[in-house]
Residue, then its C-alpha position, 0 to 999 in steps of 0.5 A: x138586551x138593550x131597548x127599543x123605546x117608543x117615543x110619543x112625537x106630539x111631546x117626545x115623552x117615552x110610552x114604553x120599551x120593547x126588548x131589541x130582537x138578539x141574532x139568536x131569537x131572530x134565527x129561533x124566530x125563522x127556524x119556527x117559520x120554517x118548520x111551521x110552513x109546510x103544515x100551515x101551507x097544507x091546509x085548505x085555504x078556507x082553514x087558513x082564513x078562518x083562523x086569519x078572521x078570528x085575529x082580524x075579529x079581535x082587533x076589530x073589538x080593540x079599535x079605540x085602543x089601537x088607534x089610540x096607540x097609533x095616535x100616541x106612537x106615530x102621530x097620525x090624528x086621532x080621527x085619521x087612525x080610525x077611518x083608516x082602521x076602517x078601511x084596511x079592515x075593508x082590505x082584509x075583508x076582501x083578501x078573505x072573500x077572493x082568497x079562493x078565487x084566486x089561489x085555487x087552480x086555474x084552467x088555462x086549456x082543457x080539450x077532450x084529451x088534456x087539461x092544462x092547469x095553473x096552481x098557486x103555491x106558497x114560496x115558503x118563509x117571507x120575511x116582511x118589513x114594513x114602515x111606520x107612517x101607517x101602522x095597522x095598514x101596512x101590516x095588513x098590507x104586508x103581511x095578510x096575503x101572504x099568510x093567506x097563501x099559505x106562507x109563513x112570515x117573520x115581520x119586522x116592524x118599524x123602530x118607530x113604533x115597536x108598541x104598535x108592532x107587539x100589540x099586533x103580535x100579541x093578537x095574531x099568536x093567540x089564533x095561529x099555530x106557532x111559527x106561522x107569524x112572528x115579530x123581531x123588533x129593532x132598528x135596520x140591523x135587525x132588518x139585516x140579520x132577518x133577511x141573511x136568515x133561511x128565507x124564501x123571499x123579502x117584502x119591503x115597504x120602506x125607503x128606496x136606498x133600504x129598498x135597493x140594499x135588500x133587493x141586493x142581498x135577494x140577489x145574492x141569495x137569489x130570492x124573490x123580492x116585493x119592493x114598494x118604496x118612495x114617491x114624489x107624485x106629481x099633480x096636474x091641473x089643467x086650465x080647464x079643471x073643476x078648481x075647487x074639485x082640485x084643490x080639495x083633493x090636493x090640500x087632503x093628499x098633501x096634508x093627510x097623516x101630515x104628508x107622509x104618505x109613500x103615494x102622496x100627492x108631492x109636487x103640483x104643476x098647475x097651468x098658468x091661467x089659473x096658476x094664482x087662484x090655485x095657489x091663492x085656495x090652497x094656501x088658505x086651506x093650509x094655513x086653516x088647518x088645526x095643529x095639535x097632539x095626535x090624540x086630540x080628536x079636533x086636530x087635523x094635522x099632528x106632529x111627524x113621526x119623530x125629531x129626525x124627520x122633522x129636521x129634515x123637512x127643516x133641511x129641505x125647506x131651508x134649501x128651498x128658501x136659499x135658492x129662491x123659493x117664496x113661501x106662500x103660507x108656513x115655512x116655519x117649524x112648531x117644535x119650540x112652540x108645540x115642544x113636539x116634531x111639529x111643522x106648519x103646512x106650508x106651501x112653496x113657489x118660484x120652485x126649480x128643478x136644483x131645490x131638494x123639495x122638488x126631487x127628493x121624496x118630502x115626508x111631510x106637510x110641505x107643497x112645491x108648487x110650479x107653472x106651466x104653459x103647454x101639455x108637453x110641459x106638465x108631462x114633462x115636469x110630472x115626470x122629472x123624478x126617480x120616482x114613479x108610485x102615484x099621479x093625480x091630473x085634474x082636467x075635464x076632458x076625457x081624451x086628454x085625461x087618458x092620454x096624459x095619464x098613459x104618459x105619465x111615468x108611474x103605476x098608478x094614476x087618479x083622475x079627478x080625484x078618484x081613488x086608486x087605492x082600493x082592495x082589488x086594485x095593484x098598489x107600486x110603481x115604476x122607477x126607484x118606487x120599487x117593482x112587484x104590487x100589492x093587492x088584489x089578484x096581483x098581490x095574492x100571485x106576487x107572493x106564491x109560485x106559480x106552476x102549471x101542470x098539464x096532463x091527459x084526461 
């Protein structure tokens, strides 16, 4: 067996090794999933969740240490890991406490002679591949719902951080009868051979070129398949929006888990009456920010997850600045300085649409920033990308918040800084963001199949 090593981004040291998932365990893996699903599936939903709760209740005992890992193996700071710890428990609270709401039968039609009624059912085996940029998150994310319905599931983790991956494993096969949840750890290879296995479906969280080489091989196999990929969400800010209300909101969507967030707020278009105050506050919040290791708990932004990412960040501001761009603050890689995959955040101007910071996705703590004149023009710009997961429009008026955001080319959209990401709402996107949601009510249907049984009384 060869291994996968973990490897700390902050200094590049090795935290430890996981043994890369073979062809022959990664089919032992799937055939324990198929053989465990019909039991697992047949237990009442309640059952489900209560063996589903006494893992959640341990990993709730073991915080410090997962975040500590998180912030050790990813780079996400050490203070960024615990709230989200916090938060996504908030989702699985809510996938336990909704779960019967809306996987139990629904009665769509009933007279004195007939009913007619909707079940959710379970698909079957789902093989879920997740990325690294939030560890615990996208676990949940990807893996509770689908468990909860009744499936069983094969998770591959990503190679970035095998460490996180097996301390969850280890956790949830303590409570769960066998084959319910397993783990295959390596890099896309084993991504591959998972998903040629005995499955019922695919969700992949990822990139949009991974997204589409899977979405093919569903095809082929023709099943079901959830794809929430890449962004590069676009911010609107109007002439007549509350300034420092958005550029809070910018700087924390931009610099949150050192901008490598798949919804993150990517490229901002601001009106030109108040293009340079805009500029001028976030650049100022940039360049206070405090680098450091992950771990420390004064840091506010950490290394990026690892030297390949890193370099290619350097790549595309590097393009950005040959074709013209003015940096405002940053620009400059910390990796001599720091001896990890460390970047300043940086912001950018005098952007054009050839720049690869303004129509690729930028996994990092790097902002483009352009001008406008008229609303046609914001909409426009907003909308010059393959891309379409979030939006963020900052404006005070009602009626133009509304009609800009159904203009939008994007699945979800925030006004004024509220949050879309929440438990009951659908988290995906249009265009090469992917297709399917996750979440609420939409996230427990997206993963069962759906029969309706009409019968008289």
């Amino acid at each position: 067996m060869t291994k996968l090593k973990s490897i700390n981004p902050s200094n590049y040291q090795v935290l430890g090794e996981i043994e890369i998932s073979s062809p022959h365990e990664i089919e032992e893996k799937v055939k324990f999933a198929r053989d465990a699903q019909k039991e697992w599936g047949g237990l009442e939903i309640k059952e489900r969740v209560r063996l589903l709760q006494k893992a959640i209740k341990e990993l709730k005992s073991r915080r410090t240490e997962l975040t500590l890992l998180e912030a050790r193996e990813m780079g996400m700071p050490a203070s960024e890991a615990l709230i989200n710890f916090d938060g996504t428990l908030d989702y699985a609270n809510w996938y336990f406490e909704n779960a019967e709401k809306y996987l139990s039968p629904e009665t769509t039609f009933e007279s004195d002679k007939e009913i007619h009624q909707v079940f959710y059912e379970p698909i079957g085996v789902s093989a879920v591949i997740i990325p690294w940029n939030f560890p615990f998150a996208n676990f949940v994310w990807g893996v509770l719902q689908s468990l909860i319905a009744g499936n069983t599931v094969v998770l591959k983790h990503s190679e970035e951080c095998p460490l996180s991956g097996k301390f969850l494993e280890d956790i949830f096969s303590k409570y769960l009868p066998k084959g319910v949840f397993s783990e295959v750890y390596g890099d896309g290879e084993v991504g591959k051979i998972l998903v040629q296995q005995d499955i019922n479906m695919i969700a992949f969280t990822g990139s949009t070129k991974t997204g589409k080489f899977l979405y093919e091989t569903a095809g082929k196999k023709f099943i079901k398949a959830v794809m929430e990929l890449g962004g590069s969400a676009p911010g609107i800010v109007f002439e007549d929006a509350d300034i420092d209300l958005a550029v809070e909101n910018v700087c924390f969507n931009r610099l949150l888990n050192q901008g490598q967030c798949c919804d993150g707020l990517k490229r901002l278009i601001v009106h030109e009456s108040i293009f340079d105050e805009v500029v001028k506050k976030i650049a100022s919040t940039f360049s206070a920010k405090k680098i450091g290791i992950a771990e420390d708990k004064d840091t506010e932004v950490g290394p990026l997850v690892a030297k390949r990412q890193l370099d290619l960040l350097i790549y595309q501001v590097e393009d950005a600045k040959a074709k013209g761009a003015r940096i405002i603050t940053g620009g400059n890689s910390l990796e001599e300085k720091l001896s990890g995959a460390f970047f300043e955040p940086t912001v950018l101007t005098n952007i054009t649409s050839e720049m690869r910071v303004w129509n690729e996705e930028v996994f990092g703590p790097v902002l483009p920033i352009v001008k406008f004149k008229a609303e046609q023009e914001a909409i426009d710009l907003a909308n010059q990308t393959a891309y379409g997961l979030g939006s963020y429009v900052f404006t005070k008026n009602k009626e133009r918040a509304e009609r800009i955001s159904s203009l939008i080319e994007a699945g979800m959209v925030s006004v004024n800084g509220t949050n879309y990401i929440m438990p009951f709402n659908p988290f995906g996107g249009y265009k090469n963001s992917g297709f399917g949601r996750e979440h609420g009510k939409y996230g427990f249907h997206e993963v069962t199949q759906i029969k309706i049984i009409a019968r008289n009384k």
